[in-house]
The first five atom37 places (N, CA, C, CB, O) and aatype in JSON, in Angstrom:
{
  "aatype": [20, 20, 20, 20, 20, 20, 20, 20, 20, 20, 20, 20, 20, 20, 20, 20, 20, 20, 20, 20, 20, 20, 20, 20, 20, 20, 20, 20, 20, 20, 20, 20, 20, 20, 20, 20, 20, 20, 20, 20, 20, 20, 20, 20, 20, 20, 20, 20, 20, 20, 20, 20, 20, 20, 20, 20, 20, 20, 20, 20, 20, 20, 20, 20, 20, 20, 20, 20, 20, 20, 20, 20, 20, 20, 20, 20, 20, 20, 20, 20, 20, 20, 20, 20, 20, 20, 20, 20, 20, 20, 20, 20, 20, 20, 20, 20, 20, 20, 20, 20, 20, 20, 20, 20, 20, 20, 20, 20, 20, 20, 20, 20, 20, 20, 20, 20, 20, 20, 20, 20, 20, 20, 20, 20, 20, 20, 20, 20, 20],
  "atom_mask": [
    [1, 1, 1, 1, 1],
    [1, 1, 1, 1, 1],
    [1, 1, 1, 1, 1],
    [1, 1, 1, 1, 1],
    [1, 1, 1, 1, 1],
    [1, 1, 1, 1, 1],
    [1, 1, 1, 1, 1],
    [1, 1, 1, 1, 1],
    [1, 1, 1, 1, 1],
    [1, 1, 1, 1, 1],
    [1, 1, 1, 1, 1],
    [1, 1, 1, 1, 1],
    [1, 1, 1, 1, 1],
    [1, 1, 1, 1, 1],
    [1, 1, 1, 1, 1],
    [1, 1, 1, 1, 1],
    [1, 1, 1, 1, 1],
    [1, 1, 1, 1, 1],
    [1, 1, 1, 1, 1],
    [1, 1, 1, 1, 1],
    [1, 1, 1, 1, 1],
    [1, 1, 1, 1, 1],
    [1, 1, 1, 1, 1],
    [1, 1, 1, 1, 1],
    [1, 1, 1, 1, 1],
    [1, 1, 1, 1, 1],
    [1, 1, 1, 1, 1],
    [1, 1, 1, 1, 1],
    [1, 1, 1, 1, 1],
    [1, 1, 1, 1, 1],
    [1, 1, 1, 1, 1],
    [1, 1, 1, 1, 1],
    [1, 1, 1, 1, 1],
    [1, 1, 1, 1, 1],
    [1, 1, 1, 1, 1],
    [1, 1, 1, 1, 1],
    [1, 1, 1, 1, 1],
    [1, 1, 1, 1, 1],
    [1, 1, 1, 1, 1],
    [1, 1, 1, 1, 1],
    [1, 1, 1, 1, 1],
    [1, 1, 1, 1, 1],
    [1, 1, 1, 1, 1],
    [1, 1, 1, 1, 1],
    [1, 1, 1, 1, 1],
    [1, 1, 1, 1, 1],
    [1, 1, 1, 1, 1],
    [1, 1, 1, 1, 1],
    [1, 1, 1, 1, 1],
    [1, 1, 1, 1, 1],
    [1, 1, 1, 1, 1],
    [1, 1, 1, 1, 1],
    [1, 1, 1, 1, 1],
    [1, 1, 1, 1, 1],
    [1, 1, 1, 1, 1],
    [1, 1, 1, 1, 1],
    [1, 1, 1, 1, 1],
    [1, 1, 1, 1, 1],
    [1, 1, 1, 1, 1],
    [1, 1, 1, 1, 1],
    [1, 1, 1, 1, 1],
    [1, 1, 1, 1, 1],
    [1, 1, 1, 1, 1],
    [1, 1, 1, 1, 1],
    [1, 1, 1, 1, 1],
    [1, 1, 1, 1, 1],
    [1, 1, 1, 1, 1],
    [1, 1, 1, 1, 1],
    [1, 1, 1, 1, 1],
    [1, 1, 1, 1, 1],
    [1, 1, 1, 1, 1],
    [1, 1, 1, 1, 1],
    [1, 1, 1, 1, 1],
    [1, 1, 1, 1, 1],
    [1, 1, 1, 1, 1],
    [1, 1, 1, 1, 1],
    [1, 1, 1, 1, 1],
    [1, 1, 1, 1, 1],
    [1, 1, 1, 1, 1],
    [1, 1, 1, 1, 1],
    [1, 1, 1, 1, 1],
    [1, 1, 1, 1, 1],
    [1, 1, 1, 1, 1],
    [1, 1, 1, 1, 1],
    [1, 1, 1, 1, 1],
    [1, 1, 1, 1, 1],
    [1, 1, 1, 1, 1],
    [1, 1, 1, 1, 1],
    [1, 1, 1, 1, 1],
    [1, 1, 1, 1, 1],
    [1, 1, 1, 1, 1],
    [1, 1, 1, 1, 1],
    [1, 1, 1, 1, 1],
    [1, 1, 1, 1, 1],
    [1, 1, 1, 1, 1],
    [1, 1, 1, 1, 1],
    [1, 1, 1, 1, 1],
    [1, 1, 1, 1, 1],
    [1, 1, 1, 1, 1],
    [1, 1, 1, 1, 1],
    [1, 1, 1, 1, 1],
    [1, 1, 1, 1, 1],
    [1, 1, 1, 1, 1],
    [1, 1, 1, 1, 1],
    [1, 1, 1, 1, 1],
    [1, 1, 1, 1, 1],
    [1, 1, 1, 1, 1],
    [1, 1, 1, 1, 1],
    [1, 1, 1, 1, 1],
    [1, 1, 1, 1, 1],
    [1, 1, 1, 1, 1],
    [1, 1, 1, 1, 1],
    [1, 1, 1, 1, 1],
    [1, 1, 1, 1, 1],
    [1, 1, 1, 1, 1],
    [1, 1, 1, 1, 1],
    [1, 1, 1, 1, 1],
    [1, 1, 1, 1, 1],
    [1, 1, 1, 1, 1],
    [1, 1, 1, 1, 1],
    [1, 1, 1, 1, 1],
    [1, 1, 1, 1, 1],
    [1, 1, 1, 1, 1],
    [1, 1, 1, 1, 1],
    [1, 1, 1, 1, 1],
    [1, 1, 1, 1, 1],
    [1, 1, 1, 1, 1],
    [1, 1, 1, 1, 1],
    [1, 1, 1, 1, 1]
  ],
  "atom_positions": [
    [[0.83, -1.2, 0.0], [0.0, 0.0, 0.0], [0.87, 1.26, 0.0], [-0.94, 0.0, 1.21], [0.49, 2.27, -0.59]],
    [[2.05, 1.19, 0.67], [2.98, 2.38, 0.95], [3.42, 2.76, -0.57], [4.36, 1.96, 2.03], [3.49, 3.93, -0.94]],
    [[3.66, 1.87, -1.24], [3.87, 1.63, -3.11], [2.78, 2.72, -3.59], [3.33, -0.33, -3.9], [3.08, 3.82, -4.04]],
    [[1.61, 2.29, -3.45], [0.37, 3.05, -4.28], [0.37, 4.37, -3.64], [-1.25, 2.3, -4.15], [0.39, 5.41, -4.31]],
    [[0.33, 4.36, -2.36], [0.62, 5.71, -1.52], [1.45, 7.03, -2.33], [1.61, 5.24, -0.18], [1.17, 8.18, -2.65]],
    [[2.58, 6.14, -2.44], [3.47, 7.09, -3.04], [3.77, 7.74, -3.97], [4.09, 6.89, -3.06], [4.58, 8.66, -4.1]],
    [[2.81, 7.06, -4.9], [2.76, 7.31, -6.33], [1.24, 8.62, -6.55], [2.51, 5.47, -7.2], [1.06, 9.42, -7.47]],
    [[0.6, 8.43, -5.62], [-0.22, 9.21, -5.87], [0.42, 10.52, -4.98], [-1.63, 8.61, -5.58], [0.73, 11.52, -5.61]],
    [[0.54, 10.51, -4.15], [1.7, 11.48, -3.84], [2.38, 12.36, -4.41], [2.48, 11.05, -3.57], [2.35, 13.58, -4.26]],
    [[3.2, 11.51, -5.32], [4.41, 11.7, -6.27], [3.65, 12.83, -7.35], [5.0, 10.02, -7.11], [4.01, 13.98, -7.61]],
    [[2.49, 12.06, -7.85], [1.9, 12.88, -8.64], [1.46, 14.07, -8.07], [0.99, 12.31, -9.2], [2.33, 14.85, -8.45]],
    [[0.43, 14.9, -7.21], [0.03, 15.83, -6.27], [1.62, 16.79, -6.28], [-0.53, 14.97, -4.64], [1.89, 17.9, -6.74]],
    [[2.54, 15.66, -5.49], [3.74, 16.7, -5.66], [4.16, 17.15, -6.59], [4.71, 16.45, -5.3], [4.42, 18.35, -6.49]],
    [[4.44, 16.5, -7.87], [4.82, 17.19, -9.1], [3.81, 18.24, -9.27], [4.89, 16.26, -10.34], [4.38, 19.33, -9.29]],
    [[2.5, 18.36, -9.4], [1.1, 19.13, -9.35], [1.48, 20.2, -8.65], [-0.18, 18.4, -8.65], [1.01, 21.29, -8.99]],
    [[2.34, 20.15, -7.6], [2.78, 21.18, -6.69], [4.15, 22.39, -6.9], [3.07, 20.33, -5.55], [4.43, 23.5, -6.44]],
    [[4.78, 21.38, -7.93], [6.27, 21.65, -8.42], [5.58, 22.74, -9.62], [7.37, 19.96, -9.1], [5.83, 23.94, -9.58]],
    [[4.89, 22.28, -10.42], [4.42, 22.84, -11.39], [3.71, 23.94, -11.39], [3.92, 22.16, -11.87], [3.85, 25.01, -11.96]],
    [[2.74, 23.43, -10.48], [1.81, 24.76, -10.35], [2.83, 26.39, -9.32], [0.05, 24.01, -9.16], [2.74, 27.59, -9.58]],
    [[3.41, 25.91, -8.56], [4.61, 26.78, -7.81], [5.02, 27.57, -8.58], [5.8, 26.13, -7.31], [4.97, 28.8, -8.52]],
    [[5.72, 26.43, -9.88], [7.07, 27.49, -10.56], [6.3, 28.3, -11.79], [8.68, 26.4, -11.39], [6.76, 29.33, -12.27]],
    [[4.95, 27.61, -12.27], [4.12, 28.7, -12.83], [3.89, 29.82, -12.37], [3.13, 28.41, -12.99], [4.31, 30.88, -12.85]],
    [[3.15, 29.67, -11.32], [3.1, 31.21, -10.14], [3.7, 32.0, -10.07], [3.22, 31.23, -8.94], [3.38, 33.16, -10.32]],
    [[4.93, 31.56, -9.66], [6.36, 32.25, -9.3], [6.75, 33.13, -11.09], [7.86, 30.59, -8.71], [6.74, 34.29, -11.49]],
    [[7.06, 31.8, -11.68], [7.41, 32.89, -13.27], [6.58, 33.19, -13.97], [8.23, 32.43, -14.38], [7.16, 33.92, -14.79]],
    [[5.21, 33.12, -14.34], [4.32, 33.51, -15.17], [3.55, 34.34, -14.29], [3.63, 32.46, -15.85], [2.61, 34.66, -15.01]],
    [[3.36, 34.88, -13.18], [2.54, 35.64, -12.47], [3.47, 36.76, -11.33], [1.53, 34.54, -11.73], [3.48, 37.99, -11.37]],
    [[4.26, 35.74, -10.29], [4.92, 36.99, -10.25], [5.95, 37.67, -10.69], [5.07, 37.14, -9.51], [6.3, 38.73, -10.18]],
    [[6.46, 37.18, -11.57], [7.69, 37.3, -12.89], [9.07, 37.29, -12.11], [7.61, 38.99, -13.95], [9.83, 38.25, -12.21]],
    [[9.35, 36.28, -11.4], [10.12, 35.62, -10.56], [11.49, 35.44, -11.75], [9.27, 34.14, -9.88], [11.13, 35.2, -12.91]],
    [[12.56, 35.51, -11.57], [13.56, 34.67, -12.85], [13.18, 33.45, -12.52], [15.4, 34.77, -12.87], [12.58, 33.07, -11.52]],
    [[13.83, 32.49, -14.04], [13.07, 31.1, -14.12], [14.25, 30.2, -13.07], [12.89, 30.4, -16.06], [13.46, 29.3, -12.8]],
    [[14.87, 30.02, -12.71], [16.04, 29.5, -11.7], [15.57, 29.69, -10.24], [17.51, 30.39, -11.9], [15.59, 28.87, -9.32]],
    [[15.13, 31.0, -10.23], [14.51, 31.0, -8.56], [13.1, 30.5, -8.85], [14.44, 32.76, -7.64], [12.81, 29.79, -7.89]],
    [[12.45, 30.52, -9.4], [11.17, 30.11, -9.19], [11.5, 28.57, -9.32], [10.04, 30.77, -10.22], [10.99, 27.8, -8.51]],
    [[12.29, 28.11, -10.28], [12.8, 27.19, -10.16], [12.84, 26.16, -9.11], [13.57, 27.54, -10.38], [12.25, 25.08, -9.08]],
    [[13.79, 26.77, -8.11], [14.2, 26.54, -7.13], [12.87, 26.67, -5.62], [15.43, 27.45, -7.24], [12.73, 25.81, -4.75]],
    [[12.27, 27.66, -5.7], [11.02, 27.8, -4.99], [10.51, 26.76, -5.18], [10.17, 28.79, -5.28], [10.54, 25.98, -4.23]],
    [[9.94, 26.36, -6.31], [9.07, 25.52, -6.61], [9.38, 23.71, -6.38], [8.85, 25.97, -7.97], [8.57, 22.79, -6.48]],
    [[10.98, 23.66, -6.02], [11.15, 22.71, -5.69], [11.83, 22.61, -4.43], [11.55, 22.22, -6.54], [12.41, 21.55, -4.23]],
    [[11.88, 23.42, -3.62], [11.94, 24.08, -1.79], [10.55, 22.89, -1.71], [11.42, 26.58, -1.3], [10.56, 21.75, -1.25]],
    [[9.25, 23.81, -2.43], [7.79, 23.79, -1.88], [7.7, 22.52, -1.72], [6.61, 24.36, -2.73], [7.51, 21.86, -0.7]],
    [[7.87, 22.17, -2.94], [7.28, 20.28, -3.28], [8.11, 19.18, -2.92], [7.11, 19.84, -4.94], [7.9, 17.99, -3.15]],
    [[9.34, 19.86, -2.18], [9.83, 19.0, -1.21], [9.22, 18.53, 0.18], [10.87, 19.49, -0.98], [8.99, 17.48, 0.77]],
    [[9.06, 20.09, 0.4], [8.53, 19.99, 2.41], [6.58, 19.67, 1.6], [8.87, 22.66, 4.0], [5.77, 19.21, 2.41]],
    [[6.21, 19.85, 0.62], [4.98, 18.81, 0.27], [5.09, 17.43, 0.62], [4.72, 18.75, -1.18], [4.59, 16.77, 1.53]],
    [[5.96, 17.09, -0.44], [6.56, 15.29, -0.5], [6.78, 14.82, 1.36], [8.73, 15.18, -1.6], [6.28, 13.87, 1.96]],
    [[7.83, 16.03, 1.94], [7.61, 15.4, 2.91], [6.74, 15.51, 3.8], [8.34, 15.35, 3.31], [7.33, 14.74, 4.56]],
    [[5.85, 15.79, 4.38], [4.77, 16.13, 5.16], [4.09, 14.77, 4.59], [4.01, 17.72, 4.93], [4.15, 13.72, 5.25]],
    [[3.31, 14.85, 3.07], [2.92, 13.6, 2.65], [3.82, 12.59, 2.98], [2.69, 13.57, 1.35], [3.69, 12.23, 4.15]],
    [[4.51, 12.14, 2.49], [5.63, 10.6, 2.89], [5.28, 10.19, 4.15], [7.5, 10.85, 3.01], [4.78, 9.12, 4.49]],
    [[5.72, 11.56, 5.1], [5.42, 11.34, 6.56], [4.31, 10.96, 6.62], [5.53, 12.33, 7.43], [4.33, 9.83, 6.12]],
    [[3.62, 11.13, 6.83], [2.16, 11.0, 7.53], [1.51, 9.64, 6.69], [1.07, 12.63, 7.27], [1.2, 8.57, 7.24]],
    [[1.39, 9.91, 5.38], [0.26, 9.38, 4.5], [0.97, 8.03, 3.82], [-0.29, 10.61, 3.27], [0.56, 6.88, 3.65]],
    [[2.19, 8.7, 3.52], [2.89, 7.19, 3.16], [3.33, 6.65, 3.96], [3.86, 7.05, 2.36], [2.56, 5.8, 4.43]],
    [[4.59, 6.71, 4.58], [5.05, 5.8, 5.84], [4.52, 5.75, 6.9], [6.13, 5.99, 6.27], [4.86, 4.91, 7.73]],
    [[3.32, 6.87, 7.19], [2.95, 6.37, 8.19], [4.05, 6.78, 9.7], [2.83, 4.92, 7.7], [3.7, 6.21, 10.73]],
    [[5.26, 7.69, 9.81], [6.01, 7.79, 10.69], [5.63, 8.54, 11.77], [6.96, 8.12, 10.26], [4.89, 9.49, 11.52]],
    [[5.91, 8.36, 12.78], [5.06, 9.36, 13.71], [6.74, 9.37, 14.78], [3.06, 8.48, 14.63], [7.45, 8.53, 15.31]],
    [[6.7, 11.09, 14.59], [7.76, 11.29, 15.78], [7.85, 11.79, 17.11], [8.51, 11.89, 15.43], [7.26, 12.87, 17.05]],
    [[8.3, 11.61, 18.4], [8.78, 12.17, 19.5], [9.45, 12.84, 19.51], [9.12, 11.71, 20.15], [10.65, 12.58, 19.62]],
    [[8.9, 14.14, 19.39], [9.52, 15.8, 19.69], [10.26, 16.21, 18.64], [10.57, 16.0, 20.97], [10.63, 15.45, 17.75]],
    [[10.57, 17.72, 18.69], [11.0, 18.61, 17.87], [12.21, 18.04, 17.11], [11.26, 19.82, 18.59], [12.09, 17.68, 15.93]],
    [[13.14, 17.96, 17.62], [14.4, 17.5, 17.58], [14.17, 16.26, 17.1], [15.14, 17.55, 18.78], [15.06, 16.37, 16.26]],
    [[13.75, 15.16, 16.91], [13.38, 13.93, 15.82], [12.85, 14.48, 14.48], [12.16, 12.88, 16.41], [13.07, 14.04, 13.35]],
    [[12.08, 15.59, 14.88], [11.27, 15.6, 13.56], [11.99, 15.95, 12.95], [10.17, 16.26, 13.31], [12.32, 15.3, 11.95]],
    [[12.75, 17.47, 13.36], [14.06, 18.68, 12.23], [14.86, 17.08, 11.9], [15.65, 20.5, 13.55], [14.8, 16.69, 10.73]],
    [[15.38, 16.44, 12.63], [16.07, 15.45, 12.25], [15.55, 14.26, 11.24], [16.41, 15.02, 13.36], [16.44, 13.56, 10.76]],
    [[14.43, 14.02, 10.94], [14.3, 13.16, 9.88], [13.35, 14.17, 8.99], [13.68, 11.6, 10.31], [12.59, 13.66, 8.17]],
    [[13.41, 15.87, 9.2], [13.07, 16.45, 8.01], [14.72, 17.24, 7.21], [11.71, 17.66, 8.49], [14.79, 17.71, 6.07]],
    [[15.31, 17.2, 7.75], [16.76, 17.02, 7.46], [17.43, 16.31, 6.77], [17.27, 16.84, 8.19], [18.23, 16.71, 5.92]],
    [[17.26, 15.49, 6.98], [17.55, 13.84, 6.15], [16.96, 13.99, 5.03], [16.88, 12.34, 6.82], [17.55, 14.19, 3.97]],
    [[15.88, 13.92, 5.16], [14.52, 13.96, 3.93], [15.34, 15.04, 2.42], [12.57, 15.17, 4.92], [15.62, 14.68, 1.27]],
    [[15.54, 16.69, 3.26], [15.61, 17.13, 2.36], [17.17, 16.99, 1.59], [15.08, 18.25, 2.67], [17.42, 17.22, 0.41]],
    [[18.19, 16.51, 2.72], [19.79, 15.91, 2.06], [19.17, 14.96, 0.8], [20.97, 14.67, 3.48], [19.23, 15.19, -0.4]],
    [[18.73, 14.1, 1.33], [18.35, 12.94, 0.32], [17.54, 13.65, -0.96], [17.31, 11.7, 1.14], [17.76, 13.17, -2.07]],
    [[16.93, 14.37, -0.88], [16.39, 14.89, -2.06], [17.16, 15.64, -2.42], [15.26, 15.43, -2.05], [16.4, 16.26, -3.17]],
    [[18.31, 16.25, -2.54], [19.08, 17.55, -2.91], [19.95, 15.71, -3.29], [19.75, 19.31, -1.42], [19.59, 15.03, -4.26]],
    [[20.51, 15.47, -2.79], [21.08, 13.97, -3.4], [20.53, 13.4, -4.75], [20.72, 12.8, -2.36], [21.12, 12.83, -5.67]],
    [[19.56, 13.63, -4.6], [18.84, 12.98, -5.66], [18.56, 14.23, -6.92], [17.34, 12.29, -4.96], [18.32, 13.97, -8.1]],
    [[18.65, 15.35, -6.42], [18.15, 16.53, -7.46], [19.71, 16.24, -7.97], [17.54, 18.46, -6.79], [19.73, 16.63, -9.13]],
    [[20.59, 15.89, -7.73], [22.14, 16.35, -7.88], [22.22, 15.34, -9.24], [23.43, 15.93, -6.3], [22.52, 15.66, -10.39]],
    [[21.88, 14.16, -8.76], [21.69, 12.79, -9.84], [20.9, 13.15, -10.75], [21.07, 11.41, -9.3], [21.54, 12.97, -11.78]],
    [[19.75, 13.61, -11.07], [18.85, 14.16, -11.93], [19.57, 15.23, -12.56], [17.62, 14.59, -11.29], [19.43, 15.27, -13.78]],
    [[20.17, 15.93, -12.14], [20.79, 17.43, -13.28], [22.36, 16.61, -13.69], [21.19, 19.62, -12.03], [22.72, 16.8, -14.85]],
    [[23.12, 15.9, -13.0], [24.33, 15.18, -14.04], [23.54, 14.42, -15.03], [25.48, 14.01, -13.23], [23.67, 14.56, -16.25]],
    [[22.85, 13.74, -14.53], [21.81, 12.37, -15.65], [21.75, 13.39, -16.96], [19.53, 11.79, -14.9], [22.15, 13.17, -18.1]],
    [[21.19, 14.43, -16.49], [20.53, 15.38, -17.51], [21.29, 15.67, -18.32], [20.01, 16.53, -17.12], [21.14, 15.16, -19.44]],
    [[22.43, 16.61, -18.09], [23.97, 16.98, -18.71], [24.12, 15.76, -19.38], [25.35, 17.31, -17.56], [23.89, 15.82, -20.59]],
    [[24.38, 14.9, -19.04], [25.32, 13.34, -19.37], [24.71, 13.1, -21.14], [24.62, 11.49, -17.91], [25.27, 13.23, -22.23]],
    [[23.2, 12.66, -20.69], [22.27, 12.52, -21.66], [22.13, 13.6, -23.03], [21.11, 12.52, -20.88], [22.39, 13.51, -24.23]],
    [[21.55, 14.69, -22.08], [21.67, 15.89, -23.38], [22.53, 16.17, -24.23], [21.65, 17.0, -23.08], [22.45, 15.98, -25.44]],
    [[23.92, 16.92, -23.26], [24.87, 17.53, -23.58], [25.65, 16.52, -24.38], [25.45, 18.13, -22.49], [25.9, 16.69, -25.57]],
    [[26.12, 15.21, -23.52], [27.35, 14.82, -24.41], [26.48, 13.71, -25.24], [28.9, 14.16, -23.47], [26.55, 13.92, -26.45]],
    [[25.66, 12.55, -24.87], [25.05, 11.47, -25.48], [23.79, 11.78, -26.76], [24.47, 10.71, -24.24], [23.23, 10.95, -27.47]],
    [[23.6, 13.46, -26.71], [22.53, 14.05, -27.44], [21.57, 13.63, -27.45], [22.62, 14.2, -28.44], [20.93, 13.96, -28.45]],
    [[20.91, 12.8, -26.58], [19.24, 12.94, -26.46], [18.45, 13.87, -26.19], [18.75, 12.31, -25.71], [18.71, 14.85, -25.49]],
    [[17.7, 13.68, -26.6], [15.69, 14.41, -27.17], [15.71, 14.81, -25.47], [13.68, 12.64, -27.94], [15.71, 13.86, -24.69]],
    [[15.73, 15.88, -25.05], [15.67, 16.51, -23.93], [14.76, 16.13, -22.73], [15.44, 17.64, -24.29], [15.07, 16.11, -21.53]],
    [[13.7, 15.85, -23.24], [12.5, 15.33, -22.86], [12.59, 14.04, -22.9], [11.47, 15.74, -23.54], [12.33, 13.64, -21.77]],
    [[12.84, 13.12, -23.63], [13.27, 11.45, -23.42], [13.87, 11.54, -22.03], [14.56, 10.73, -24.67], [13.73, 10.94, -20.96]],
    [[14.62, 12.55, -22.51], [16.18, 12.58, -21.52], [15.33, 12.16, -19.66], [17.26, 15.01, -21.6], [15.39, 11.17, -18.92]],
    [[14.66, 13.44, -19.56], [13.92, 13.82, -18.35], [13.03, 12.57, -17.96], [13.02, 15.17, -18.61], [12.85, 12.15, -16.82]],
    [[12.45, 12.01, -19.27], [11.67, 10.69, -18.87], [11.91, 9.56, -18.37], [11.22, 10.26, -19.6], [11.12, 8.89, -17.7]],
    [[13.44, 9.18, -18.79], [13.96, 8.01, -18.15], [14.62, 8.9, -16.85], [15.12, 7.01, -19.21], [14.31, 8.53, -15.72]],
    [[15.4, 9.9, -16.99], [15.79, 9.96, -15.42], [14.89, 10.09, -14.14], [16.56, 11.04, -15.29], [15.42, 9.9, -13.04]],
    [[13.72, 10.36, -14.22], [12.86, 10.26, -13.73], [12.48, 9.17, -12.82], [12.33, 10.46, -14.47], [12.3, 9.16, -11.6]],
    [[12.37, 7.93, -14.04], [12.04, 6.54, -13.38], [13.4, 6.19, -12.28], [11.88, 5.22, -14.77], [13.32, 5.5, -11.26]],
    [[14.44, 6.76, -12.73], [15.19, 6.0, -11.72], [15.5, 7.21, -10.36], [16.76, 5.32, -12.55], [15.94, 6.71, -9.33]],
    [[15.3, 8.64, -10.37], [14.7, 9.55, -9.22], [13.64, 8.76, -8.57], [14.06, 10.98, -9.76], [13.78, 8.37, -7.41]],
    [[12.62, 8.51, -9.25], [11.22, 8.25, -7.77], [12.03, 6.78, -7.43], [8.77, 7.91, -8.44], [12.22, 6.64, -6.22]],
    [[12.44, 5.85, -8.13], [13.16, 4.96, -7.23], [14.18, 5.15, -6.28], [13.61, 4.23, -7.85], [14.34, 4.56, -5.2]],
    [[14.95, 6.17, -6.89], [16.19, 6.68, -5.69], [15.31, 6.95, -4.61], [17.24, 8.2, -6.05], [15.2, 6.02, -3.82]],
    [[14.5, 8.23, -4.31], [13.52, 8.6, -3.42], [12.76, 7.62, -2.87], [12.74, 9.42, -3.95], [12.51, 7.69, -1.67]],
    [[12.28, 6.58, -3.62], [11.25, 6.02, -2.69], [12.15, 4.78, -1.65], [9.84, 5.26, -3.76], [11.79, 4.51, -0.5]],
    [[13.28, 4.17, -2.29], [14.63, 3.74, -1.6], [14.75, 4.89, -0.64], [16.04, 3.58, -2.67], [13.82, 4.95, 0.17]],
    [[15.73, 5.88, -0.51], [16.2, 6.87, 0.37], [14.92, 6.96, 1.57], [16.51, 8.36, -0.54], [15.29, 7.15, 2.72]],
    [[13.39, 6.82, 1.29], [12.18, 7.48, 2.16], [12.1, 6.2, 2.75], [10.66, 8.17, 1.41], [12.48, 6.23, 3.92]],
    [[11.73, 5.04, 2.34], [11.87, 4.11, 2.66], [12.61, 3.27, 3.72], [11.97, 3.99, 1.95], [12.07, 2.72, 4.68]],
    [[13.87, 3.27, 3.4], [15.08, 2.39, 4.07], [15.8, 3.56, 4.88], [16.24, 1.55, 2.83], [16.49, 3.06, 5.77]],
    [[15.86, 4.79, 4.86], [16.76, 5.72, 5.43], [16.11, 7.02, 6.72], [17.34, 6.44, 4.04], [16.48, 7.42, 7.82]],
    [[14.71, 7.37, 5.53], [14.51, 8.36, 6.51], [13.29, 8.32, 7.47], [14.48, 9.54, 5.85], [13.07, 9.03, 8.45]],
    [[12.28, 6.91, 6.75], [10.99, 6.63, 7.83], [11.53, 5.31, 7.63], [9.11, 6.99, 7.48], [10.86, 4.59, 6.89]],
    [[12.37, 4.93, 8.01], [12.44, 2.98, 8.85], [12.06, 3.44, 9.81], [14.0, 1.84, 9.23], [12.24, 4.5, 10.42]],
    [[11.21, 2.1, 9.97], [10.75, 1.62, 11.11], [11.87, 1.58, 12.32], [10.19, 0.3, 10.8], [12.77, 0.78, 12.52]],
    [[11.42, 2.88, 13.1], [12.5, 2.58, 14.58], [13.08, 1.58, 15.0], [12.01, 2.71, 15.71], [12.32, 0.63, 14.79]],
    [[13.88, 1.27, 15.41], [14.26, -0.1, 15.66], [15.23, -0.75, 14.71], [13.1, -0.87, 15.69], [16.24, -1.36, 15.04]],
    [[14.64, -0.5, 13.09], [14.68, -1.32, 11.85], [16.23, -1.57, 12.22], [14.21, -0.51, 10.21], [16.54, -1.27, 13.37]],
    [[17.32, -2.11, 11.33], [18.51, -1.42, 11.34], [18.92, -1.4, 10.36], [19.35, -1.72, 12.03], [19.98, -0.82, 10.15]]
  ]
}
């Protein structure tokens, strides 16, 4: 269920990424890099709030747990944004793929990095090891 969870999630958050960096550059005429970047601040602490709660299901004891596995959360996603923009370069720039292909396969292997990293790293089960 945490599988299906996530995926609908995943989607909402992109919904969130999108609709953000529209806002930001088509309305408040933001440059496209910061809105950019806003827009994927937002749909991070989205993703995680969702993950937390709705997907994994994690529930924490006090302040200091939470900053600490919302910390994690967002390393691991800046980890993963890092893999997504070399993928990108790699593909585009030197291998010359269709830009958009490009984005489509790196993709599939991002929500796997992420749902690995959310999974096994930042909501295991207490205890887990």
């Amino acid at each position: 269920m945490a599988l299906i969870n996530y995926i609908i999630f995943g989607v909402l958050t992109t919904a969130v990424n999108l609709g953000v960096f529209w806002l930001a550059s088509s309305q408040l005429h933001l440059y496209y890099l910061l809105a950019n970047l806003v827009a994927w601040f937002l749909s991070v602490v989205f993703a995680f709030f969702t993950n937390k709660y709705f997907v994994f299901k994690s529930r924490t004891a006090g302040l200091l747990s939470f900053l600490k596995e919302f910390l994690l959360f967002l390393w691991m996603r800046v980890l993963s944004g890092a893999f997504d923009m070399g993928s990108m370069f790699v593909m585009v720039s030197v291998l010359e793929i269709n830009d958009v292909f490009a984005k489509i396969l790196t993709q599939f292997v991002i929500v796997i990095l992420n749902y690995t990293f959310s999974k096994a790293v930042i909501f295991r089960e207490r205890g887990a090891k």
